[in-house]
C-alpha positions as CSV (number, residue, x, y, z in Angstrom):
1,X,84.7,-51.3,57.1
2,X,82.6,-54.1,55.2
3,X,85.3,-57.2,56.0
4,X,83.3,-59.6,54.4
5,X,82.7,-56.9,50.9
6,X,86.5,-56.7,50.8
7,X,87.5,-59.6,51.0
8,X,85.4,-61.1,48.4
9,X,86.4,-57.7,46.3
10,X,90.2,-59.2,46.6
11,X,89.2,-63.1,45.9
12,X,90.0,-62.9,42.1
13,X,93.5,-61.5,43.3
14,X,94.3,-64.2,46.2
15,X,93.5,-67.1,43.1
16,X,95.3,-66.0,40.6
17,X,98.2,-65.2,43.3
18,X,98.2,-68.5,44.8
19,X,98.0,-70.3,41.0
20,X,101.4,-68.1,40.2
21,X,103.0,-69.1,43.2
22,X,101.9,-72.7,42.5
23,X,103.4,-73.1,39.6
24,X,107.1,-71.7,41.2
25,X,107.4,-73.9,44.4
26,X,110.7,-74.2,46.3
27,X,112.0,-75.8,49.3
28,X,113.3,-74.7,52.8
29,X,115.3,-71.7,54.1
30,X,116.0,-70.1,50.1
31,X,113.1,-69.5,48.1
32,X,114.7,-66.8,46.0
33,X,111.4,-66.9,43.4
34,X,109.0,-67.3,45.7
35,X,110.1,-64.2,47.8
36,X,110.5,-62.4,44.6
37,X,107.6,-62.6,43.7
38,X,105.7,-61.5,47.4
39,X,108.7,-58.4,47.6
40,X,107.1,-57.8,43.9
41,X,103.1,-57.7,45.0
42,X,104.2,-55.4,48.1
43,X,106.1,-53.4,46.1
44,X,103.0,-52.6,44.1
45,X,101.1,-52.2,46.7
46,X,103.0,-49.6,48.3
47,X,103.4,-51.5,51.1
48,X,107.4,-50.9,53.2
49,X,109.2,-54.0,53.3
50,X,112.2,-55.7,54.7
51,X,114.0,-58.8,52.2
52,X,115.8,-60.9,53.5
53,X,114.8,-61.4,57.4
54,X,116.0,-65.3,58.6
55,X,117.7,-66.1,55.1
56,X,114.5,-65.5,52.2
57,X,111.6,-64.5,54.2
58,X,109.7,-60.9,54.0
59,X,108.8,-58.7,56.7
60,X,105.9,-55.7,55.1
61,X,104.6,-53.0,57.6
62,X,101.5,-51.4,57.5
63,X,101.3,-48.6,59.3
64,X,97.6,-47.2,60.6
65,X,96.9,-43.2,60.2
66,X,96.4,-43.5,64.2
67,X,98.7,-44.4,66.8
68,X,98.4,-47.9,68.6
69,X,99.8,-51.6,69.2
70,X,101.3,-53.8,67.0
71,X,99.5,-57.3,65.5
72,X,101.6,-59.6,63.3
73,X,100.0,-61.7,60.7
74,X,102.2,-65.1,59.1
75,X,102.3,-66.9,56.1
76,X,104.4,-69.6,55.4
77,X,105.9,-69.8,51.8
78,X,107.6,-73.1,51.5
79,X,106.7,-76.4,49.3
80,X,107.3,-79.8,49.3
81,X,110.0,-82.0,47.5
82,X,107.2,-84.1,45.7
83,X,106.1,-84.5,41.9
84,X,102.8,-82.8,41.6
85,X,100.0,-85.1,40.4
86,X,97.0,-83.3,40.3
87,X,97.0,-82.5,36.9
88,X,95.5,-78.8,37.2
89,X,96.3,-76.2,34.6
90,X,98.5,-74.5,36.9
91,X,100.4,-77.5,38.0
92,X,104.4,-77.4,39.0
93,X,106.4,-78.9,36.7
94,X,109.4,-78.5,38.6
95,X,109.6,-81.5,40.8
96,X,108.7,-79.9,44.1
97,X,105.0,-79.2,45.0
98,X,103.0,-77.1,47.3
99,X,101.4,-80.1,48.6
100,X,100.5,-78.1,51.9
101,X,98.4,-75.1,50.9
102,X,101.4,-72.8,51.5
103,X,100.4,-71.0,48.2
104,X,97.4,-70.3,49.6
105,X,98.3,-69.0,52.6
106,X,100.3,-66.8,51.3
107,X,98.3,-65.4,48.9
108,X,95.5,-64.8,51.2
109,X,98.4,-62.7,53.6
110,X,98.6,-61.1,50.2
111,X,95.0,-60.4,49.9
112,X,95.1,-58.9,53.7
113,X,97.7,-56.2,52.6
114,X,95.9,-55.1,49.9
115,X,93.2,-54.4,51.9
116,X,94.9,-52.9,54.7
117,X,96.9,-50.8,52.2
118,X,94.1,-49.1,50.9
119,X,92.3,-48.3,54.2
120,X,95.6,-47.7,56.5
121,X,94.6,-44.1,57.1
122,X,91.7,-45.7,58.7
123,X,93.9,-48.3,60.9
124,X,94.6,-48.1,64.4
125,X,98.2,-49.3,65.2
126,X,100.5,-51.2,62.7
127,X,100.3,-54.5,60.6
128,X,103.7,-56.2,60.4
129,X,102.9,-58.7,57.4
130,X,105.4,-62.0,57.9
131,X,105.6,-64.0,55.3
132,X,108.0,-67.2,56.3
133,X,110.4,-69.6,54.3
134,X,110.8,-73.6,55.6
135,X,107.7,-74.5,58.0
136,X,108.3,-77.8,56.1
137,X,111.9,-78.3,57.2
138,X,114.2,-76.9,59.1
139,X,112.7,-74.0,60.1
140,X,111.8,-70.6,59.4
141,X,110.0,-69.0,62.1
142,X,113.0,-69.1,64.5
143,X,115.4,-67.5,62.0
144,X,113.4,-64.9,61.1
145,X,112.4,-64.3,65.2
146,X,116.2,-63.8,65.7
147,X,116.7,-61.4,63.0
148,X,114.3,-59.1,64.3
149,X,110.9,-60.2,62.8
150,X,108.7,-58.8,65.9
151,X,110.7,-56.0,66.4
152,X,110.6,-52.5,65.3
153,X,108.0,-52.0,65.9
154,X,107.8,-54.6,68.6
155,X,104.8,-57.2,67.7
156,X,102.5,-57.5,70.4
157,X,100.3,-60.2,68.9
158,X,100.3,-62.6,66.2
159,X,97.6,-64.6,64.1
160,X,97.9,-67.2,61.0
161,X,96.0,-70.1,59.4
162,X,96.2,-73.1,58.3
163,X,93.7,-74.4,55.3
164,X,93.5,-78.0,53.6
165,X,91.6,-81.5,54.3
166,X,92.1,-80.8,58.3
167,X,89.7,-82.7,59.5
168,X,87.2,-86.2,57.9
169,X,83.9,-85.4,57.0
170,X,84.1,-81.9,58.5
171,X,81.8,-79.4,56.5
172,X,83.9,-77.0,53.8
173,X,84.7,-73.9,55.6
174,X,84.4,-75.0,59.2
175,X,86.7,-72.8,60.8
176,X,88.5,-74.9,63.8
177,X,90.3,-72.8,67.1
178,X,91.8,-73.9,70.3
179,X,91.9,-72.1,73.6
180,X,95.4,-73.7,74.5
181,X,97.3,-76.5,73.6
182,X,96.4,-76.9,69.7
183,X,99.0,-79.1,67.8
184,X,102.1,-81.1,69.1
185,X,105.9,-80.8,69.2
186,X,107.8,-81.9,66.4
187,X,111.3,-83.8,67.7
188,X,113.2,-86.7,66.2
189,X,116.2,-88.7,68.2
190,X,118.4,-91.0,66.4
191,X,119.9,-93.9,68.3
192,X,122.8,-96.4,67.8
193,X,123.4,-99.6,69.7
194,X,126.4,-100.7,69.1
195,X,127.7,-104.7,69.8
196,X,130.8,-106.7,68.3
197,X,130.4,-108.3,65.0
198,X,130.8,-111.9,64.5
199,X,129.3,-115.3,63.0
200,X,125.7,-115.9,63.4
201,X,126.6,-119.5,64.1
202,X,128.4,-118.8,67.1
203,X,126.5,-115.6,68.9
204,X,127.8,-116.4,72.3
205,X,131.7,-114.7,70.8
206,X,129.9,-111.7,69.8
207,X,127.2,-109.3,71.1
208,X,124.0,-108.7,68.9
209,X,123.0,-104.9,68.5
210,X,119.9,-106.7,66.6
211,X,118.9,-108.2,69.6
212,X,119.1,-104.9,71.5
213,X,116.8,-103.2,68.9
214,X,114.5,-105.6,69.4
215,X,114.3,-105.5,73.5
216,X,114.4,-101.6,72.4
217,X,111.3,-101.0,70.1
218,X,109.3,-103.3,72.1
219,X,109.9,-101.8,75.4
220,X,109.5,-98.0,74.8
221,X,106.5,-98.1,74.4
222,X,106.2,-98.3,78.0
223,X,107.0,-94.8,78.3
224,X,103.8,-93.6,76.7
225,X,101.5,-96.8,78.0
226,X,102.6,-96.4,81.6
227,X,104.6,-93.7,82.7
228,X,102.8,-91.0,81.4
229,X,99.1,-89.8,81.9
230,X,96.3,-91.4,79.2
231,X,95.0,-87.9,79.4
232,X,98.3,-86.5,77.8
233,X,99.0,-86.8,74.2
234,X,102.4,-88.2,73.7
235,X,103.2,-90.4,70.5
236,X,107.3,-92.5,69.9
237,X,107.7,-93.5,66.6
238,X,110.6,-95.0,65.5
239,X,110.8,-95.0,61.4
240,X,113.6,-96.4,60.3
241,X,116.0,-99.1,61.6
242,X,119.0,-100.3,59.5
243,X,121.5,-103.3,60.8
244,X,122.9,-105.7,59.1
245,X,124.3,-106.9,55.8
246,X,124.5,-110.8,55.7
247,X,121.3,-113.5,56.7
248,X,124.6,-115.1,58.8
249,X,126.7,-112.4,60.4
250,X,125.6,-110.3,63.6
251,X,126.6,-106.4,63.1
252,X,128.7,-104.7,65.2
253,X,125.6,-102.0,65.1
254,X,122.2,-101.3,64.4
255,X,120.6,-97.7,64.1
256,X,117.5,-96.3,64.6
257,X,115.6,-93.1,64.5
258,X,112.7,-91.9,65.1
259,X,109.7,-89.2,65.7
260,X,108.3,-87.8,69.4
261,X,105.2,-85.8,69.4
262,X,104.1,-84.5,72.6
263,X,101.3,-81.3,73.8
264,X,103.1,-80.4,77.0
265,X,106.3,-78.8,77.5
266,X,107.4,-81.3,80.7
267,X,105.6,-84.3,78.6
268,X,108.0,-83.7,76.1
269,X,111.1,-83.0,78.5
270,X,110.5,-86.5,79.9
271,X,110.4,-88.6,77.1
272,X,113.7,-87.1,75.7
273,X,115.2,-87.9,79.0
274,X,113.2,-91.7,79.5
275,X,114.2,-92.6,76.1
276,X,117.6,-92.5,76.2
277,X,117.6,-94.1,79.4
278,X,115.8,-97.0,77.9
279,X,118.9,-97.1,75.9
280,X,121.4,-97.1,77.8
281,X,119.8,-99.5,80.6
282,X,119.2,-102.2,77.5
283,X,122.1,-101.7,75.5
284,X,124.7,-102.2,79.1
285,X,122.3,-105.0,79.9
286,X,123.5,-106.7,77.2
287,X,126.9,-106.0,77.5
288,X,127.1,-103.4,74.2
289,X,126.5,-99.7,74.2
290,X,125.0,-97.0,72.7
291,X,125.1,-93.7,71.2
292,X,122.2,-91.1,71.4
293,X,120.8,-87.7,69.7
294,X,117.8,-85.9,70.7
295,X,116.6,-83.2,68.4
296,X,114.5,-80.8,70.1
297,X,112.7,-79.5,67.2
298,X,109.7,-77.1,67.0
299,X,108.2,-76.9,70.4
300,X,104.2,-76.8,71.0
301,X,101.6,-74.9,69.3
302,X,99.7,-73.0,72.2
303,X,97.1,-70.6,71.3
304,X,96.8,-67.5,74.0
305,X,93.4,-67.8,75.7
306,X,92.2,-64.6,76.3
307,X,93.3,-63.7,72.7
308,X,91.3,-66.8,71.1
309,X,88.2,-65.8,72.7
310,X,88.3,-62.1,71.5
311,X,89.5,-64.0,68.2
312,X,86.3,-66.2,68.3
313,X,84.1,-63.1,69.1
314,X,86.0,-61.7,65.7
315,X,85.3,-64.6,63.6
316,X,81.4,-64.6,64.6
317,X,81.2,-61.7,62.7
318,X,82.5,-63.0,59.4
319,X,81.1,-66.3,59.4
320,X,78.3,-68.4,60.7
321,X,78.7,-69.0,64.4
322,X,77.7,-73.0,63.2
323,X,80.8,-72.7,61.4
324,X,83.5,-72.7,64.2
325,X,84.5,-75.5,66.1
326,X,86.3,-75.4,69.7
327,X,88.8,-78.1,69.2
328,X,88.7,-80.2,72.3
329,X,91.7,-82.3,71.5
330,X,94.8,-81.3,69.7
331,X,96.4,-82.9,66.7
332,X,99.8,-84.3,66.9
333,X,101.0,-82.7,63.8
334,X,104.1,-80.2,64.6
335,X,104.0,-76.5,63.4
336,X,106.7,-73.7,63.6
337,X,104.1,-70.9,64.4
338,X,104.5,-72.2,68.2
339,X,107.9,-69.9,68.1
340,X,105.9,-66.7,67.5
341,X,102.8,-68.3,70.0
342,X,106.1,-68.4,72.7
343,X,107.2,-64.8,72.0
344,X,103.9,-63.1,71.9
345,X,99.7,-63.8,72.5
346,X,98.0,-65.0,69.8
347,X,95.9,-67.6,67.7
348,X,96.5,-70.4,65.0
349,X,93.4,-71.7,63.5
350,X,92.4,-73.9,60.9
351,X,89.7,-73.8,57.7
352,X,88.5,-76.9,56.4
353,X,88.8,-76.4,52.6
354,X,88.7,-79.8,50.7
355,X,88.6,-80.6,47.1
356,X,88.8,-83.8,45.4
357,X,91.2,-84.9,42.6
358,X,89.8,-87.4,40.3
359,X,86.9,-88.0,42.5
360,X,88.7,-88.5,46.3
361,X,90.1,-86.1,48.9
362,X,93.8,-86.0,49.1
363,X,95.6,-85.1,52.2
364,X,98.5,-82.3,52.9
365,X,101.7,-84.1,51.1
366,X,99.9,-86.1,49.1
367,X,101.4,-85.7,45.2
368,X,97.4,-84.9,44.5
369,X,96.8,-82.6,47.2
370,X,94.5,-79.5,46.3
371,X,91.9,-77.0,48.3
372,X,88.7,-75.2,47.6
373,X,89.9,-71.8,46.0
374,X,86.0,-70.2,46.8
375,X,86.9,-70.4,50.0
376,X,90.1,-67.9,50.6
377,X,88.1,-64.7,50.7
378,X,86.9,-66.4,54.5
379,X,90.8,-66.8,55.6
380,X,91.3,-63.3,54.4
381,X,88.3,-61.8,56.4
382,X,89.3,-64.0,59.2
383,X,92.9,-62.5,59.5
384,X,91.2,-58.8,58.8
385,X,88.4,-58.6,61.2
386,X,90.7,-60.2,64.2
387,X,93.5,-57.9,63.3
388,X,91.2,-54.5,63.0
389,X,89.4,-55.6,66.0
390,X,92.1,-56.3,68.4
391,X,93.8,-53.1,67.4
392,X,90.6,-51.0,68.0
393,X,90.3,-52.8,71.4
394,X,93.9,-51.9,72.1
């Protein structure tokens, strides 16, 4: 099969897929439109199809006119709540946005069926075609895991993509792989120190939970600076702190919360643990107390090895071997694909696909986000061209 022919044949498709889901985007687990509409493309397609599968999303299945293994491809559906200002024809005028090239991810998935549909007799194994709700919040990749995503039949790999402004002053197209480690976890904790109220006059009859914060936000930092390795990526950041309603009264509390980002599993383990015992130790010191919630959220993104490589080999063949990049660092965004990467092998990877709105690059979530349309025929002959060839070699 010409991969690189048909995926350009199906371009005109993805785009004007991706502009019709751009102008319906909805937010988290219920995206009764947007699944819809995917159910309705599959449906025309010929393509069997489960609804429903962790609250909205869409499980198709492909199945090859010779026996073999199983390879899973995702798509995430899910926008942003933000006012869209790009002021393209297509343009949302509902309030929420897909600020985050979810659109186009799923209407390159979209693209992928289409091919695979029309050559399945040709297909060794099965597609399962996973199309997600909520990457943005709270989650859709674990739902849909526990309703049976990768089972019958049972997955045995996964790939998906990621496009958008990735990376400054990368070229368009670069695609961008990792042979482990590839973004971080995504956790928040929310912490309140609690004092005793009283008149900012006389602080000696009361205990200051503003005080506290402050010994608090200038000390964890510690944790990163000296107790774990420089060689480890590990971020804290606390983003909001409320206390306090008066310039002369001391609260009785003060609460935080806050963001941790970290690549490895015990990395992350520790700081959830070191955090809180900051906490405590500062918050006794000073004769208050405290109360404590850590959110272990989506866990790292780790690409399987072996699998990357044969993916790389794969991607060679679609595009210029100039245009892939071996990330050597990860990025300390958080994606829900890592609960797929822990269930079975597999590979995320990235395109670059820019494009400026009134003259300057935007990034994701940005109200005047937008990406390079010529350039989703390469994320569909990506997926293809992986998938066939690790079901040929399996």
């Amino acid at each position: 099969m010409d991969i690189i022919r048909k995926s350009q044949e199906v371009e005109k498709n993805i785009i004007n897929w991706r502009r019709e889901l751009h102008q319906i985007p909805e937010v988290g687990l219920d995206l009764p439109q947007t699944s819809a509409y995917v159910a309705q493309q599959l449906k025309e397609m010929g393509i069997e199809y489960k609804e429903n599968v962790g609250v909205s999303g869409i499980v198709g299945l492909i199945q090859g006119g010779q026996p073999g293994k199983t390879i899973a491809l995702r798509a995430d559906m899910d926008a942003l709540p933000i006012k869209e200002e790009t002021g393209l024809t297509f343009a949302s005028q509902n309030g929420n946005m897909h600020a985050c090239g979810h659109d186009a991810h799923t209407a390159i998935l979209l693209g992928v069926a289409k091919v695979l549909s029309e050559n399945k007799d040709k297909l060794k194994g099965n597609v399962k075609l996973i199309f997600q709700p909520a990457e943005e919040g709270p989650g859709g990749a674990k739902p849909m895991i526990e309703d049976g995503a990768l089972e019958n039949p049972k997955v045995d790999a996964v790939m998906g993509l990621h496009v958008g402004t990735l990376t400054d002053n990368a070229k368009e197209g670069l695609v961008m792989v990792s042979y482990g480690g590839m973004m971080a976890c995504l956790d928040r904790f929310k912490l309140k120190l609690i004092g005793k109220g009283c008149h900012g006059a006389y602080p000696e009859s009361g205990i200051d939970p503003i005080a506290m914060a402050g010994y608090f936000l200038s000390n964890v930092q510690s944790i990163v600076s000296r107790e774990i390795s420089p060689t480890d990526p590990a971020v804290v950041t606390v983003g909001t702190i409320n206390g306090g309603f008066a310039y002369n009264i001391i609260p009785d509390s003060v609460e935080l919360e806050g963001t941790v980002r970290a690549v490895d599993q015990k990395v992350r383990e520790n700081l959830a643990k070191r955090i809180e015992e900051f906490a405590k130790g500062i918050s006794e010191t000073m004769r208050g107390s405290y109360e404590f919630k850590y959110v272990f959220g989506y866990p790292p993104l780790v690409n399987d090895e072996a699998f990357t490589k044969d993916f790389v080999e794969s991607a060679k063949k679609v595009v210029l071997e100039d245009d892939i990049m071996i990330m050597k660092k990860p990025i300390m965004g958080g994606e829900d694909m890592a609960y797929f990467l822990q269930e079975v092998p597999g590979t995320y990877f990235f395109i670059n696909t820019p494009k400026a709105v009134d003259g300057e690059f935007y990034p994701h979530h940005n109200a005047k986000f937008d990406i390079n349309e010529d350039l989703f025929w390469r994320g569909a002959a990506l997926l293809l061209q992986g998938a066939l060839d690790y079901l040929e070699k399996n």
